[in-house]
N, C-alpha and C positions, 0 to 999 in steps of 0.2 A: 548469356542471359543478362549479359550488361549491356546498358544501351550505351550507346556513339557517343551523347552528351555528357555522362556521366563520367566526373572524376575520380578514379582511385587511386591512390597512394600505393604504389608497387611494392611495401613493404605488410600491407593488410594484409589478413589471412579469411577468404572467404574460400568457403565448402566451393565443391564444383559446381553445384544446382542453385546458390543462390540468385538472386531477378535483384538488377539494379532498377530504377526505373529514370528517366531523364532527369539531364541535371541535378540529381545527386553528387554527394561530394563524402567520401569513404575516405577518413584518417589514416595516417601511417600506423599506430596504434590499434587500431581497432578489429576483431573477431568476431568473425559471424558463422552460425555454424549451419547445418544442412536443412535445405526447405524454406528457409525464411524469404520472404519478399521483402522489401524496400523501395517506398513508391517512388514518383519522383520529384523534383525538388526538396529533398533529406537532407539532412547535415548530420553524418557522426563523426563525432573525434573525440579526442581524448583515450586514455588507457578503457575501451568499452571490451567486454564481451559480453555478446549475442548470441543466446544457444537457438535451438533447433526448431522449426517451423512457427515461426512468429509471422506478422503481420504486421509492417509500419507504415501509416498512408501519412499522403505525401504532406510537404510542410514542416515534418518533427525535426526539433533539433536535440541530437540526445548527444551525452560527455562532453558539455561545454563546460568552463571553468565555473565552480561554484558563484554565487552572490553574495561572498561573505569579503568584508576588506581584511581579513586575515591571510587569506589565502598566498601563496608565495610562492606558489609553481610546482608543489609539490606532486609527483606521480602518482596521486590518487586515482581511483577508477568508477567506473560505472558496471554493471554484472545484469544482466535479465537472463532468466531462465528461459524454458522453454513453452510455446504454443500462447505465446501473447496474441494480444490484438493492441494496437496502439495507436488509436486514431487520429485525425488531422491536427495541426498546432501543439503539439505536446511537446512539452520541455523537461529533460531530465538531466539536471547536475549531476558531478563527478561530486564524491565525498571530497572529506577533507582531513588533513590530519591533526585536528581537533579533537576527531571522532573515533571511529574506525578505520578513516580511510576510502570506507567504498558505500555507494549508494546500492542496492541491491533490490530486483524487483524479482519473485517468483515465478511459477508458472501459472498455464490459464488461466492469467487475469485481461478482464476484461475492460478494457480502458477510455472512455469517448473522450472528445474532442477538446482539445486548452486547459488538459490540464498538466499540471506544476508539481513536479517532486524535485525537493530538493535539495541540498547537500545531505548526504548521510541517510538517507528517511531507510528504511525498512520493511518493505513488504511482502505479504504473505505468498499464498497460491489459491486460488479462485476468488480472488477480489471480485468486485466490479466498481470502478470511479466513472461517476455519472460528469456529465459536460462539466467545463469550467473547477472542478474539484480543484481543488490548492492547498499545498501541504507546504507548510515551513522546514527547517531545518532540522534532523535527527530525530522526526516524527517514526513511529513505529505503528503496522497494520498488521492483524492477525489475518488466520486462512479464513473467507468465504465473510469479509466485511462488504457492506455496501455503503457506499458514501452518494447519497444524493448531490442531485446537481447542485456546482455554488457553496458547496462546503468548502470551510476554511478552518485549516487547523495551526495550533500556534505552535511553533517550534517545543521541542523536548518533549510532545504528546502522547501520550501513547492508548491505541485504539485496541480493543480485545476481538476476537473471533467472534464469527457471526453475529454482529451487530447492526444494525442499520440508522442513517442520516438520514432526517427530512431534506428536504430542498432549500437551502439559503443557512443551513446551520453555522455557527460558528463553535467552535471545540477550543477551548482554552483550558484543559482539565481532559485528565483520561475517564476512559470510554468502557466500563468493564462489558466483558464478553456476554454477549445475547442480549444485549438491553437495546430499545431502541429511544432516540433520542432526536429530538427536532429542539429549536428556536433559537434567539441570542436575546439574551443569555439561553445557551442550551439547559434542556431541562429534561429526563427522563417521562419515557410512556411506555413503561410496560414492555415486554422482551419480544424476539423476533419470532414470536412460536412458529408461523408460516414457513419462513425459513427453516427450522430447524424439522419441523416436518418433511420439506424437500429432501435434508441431507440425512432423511433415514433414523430422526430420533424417536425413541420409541417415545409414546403416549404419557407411562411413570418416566421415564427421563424430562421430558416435556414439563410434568407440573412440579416436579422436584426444582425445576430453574423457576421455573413460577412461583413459587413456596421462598428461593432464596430470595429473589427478586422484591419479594414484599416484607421478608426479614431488612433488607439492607432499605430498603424507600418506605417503604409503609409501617413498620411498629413502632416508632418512634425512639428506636433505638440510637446511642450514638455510633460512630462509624466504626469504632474498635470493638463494642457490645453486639454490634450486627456482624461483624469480623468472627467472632465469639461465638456467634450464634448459628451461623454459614457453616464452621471447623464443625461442629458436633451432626453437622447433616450429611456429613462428606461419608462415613461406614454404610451408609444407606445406598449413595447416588453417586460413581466416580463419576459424571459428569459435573458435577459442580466442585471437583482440583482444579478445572483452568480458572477458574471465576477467583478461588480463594486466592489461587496462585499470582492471578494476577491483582487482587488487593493487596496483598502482601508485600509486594515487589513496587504500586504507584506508590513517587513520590510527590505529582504535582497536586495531588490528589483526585478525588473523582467528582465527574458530574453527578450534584445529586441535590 
């Protein structure tokens, strides 16, 4: 399932079933695990492992050395889970040892075309990064965010669960969970209800995040009073612990 033109490294560890596709170029380092294709003209290298039935079309270069001038050779890695999709021109750095070390993407996410993770970022499992998406360094993604095409986020960020990007957003400040968020300056519209009706939330779970949602942007509270005010709704509604959990925890603070 490897083609003729395709180079591998005799020291890589690929499943039996993996599909190289032309002129690819498989590192000495690098693991792929069963099911996965690999279009052609790829570039992996670096410490990567690639679990099981993914999809990477052609063009992508993933576990190259970070873009950071810190870097010093260190055996950092790259890790994607399983049942990706990772479409044409994607770039994805190796961590760094700044960080943790490893850039990490989950499973079933859905990935289009140029876009940029990189060093260290963090991602969830059923993303979807719309074209062009671009992520700085040690950027963090919750399960089931969408980032519209053209979003740009600035290093140390960090993005909450089921959320969504307009098209051209820029993110310089975290993203709490279920809000949805367009412009630059980015700026808060109201939570992803649509979304969260897909993933099975019920109706009161639904307007309990609606309810928080207007405590935290609409009463005119400040951020530690709406903080304050979120904590005494949580006996009602565990679905708004990830929301507080994640105020709690930003330090760049949030878009708001």
């Amino acid at each position: 399932m490897i083609h003729s033109t395709a180079i591998v490294h005799p020291d890589a560890k690929l499943a039996d079933d993996v599909e190289v596709g032309a002129y690819s170029i498989i590192g000495e380092h690098v693991e792929i695990g069963a099911g996965t294709v690999i279009g052609p003209h790829v570039v992996i290298n670096g410490h990567t492992r690639i679990g099981q039935h993914n999809r990477i079309f052609q063009f992508c270069s993933l576990g190259e050395i970070p873009q950071d001038k810190k870097y010093a050779g260190e055996p950092t890695r790259l890790e994607i889970g399983d049942h990706n999709t990772i479409r044409e021109f994607c770039t994805f750095n190796l961590g760094t040892a700044q960080d943790v070390g490893v850039t990490r993407v989950g499973n079933h996410n859905w990935i289009m075309a140029y876009v940029h993770l990189a060093h260290d970022c963090q991602i969830g499992n059923h993303t979807i990064f719309a074209n062009n998406a671009q992520l700085a360094g040690h950027v963090e993604v919750g399960d089931y965010a969408i980032l519209g095409g053209f979003t740009v986020v600035h290093q140390f960020v960090k993005i909450g669960a089921h959320i969504i990007t307009g098209m051209g957003t820029i993110l310089l400040q975290d993203v709490p969970p279920y809000v949805l968020v367009s412009g630059n300056p980015s700026a808060p519209h109201g939570i992803n209800a649509e979304g969260l009706k897909r993933r099975g939330f019920t109706s009161p779970a639904i307007m309990a995040i609606k309810r928080a949602y207007k405590t935290l942007y609409k009463s005119g509270l400040s951020l530690d009073e709406a903080k304050a005010a979120i904590g005494s709704q949580l006996a009602e509604h565990a679905e708004l612990q990830p929301l507080a959990d994640f105020l709690a925890a930003s330090k760049r603070g949030i878009v708001r």
